[in-house]
C-alpha positions, -999 to 999 in steps of 0.1 A, spaced: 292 -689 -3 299 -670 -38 267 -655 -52 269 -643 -89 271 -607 -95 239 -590 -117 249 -562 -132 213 -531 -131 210 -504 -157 187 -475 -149 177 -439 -160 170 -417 -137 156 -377 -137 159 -346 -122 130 -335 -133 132 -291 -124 107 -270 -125 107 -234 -112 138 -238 -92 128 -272 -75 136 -306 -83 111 -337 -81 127 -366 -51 103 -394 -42 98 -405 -6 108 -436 1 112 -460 30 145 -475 27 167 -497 51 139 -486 77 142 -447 71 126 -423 49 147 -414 17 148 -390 -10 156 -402 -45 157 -390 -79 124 -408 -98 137 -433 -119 144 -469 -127 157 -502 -142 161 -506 -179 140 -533 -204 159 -551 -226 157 -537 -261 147 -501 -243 165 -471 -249 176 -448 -217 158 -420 -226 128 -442 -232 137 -458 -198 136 -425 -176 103 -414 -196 84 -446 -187 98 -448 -147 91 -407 -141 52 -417 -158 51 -446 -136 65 -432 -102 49 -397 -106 22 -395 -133 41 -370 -148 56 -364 -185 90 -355 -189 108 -345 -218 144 -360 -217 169 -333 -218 207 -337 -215 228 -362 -198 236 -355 -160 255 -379 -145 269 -417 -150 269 -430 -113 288 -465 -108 292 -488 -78 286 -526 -66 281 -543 -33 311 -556 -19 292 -579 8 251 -582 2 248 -607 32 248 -644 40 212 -641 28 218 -628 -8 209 -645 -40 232 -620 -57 255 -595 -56 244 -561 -75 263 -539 -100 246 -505 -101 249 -485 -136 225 -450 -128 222 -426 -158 208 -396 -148 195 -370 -175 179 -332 -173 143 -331 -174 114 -307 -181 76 -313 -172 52 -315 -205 21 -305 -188 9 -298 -154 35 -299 -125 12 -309 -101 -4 -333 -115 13 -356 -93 6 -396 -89 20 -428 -100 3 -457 -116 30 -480 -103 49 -465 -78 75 -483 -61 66 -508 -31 86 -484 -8 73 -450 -24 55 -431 3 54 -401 -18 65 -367 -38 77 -334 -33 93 -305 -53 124 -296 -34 136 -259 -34 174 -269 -50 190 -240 -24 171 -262 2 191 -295 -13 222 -292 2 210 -292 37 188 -322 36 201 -351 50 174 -378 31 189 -373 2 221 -394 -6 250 -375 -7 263 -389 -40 231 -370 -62 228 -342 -29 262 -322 -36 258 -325 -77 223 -309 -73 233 -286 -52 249 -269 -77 225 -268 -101 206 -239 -76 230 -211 -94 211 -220 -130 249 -237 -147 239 -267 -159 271 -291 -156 290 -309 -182 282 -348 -180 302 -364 -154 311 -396 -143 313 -408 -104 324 -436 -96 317 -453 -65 338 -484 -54 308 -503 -33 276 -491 -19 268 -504 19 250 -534 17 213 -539 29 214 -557 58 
């Protein structure tokens, strides 16, 4: 059976603050994750409106929206015989700064899956494993203070969720 293809827009942050970066906790595929705080796009919203709204939602905190990051692309190839659609994944990741209190951490709609927050160390980024490798080795780099010139990566399919 052929199920249509949607194609998801999101913003995302890496929020820094005194050499750490902001990754939610999730529970994902049955395992804890680390991801960047962030989320789906509204019609008639602008990105950086997008990631300032998610971060709010998913942390309680606000962010202003700094330069653009990252433009991450990929699709599942094969979403299951149980599917009702295939997904195209557009991620927009910009630079962002607390306005406020850093730890002034918690959501008011926080994903179903959120388990919680932490500010990572970024030197301890490229060792942990919870973290997809895809955002872990670009924020990696960020520990020696450069930040990097926009950059697209492509990614050809992401494993499905089965």
């Amino acid at each position: 059976m052929t199920v249509p293809t949607r194609i998801r827009t999101s913003a995302k942050a890496v929020v820094l603050h005194e050499g750490s970066v902001l990754l939610t906790r999730n529970i994902w595929n049955g395992r804890e994750g680390r991801f960047l705080p962030g989320g789906g796009q509204e019609t008639g919203e602008l990105l950086p409106d997008t990631v300032r709204r998610e971060v709010r939602e998913e942390t309680g905190l606000t962010v202003r929206v700094g330069p653009l990051l990252w433009v991450l692309e990929g699709w599942i190839d094969d979403p299951g015989p149980l599917a009702a659609e295939n997904h195209h994944r557009v991620e927009i990741v910009f630079l962002c700064t607390v306005v406020g209190s850093p730890e002034l951490l918690g959501g008011t709609e926080e994903d179903v899956d959120q388990i919680g927050l932490d500010w990572v160390p970024l030197e301890k980024i490229a060792s942990l494993e919870s973290l997809s490798p895809r955002y872990r080795d670009h924020l990696a780099l960020l520990a020696s203070g450069d930040i990097p010139r926009a950059s697209y990566l492509e990614r050809r399919s992401v494993p499905s969720r089965s």
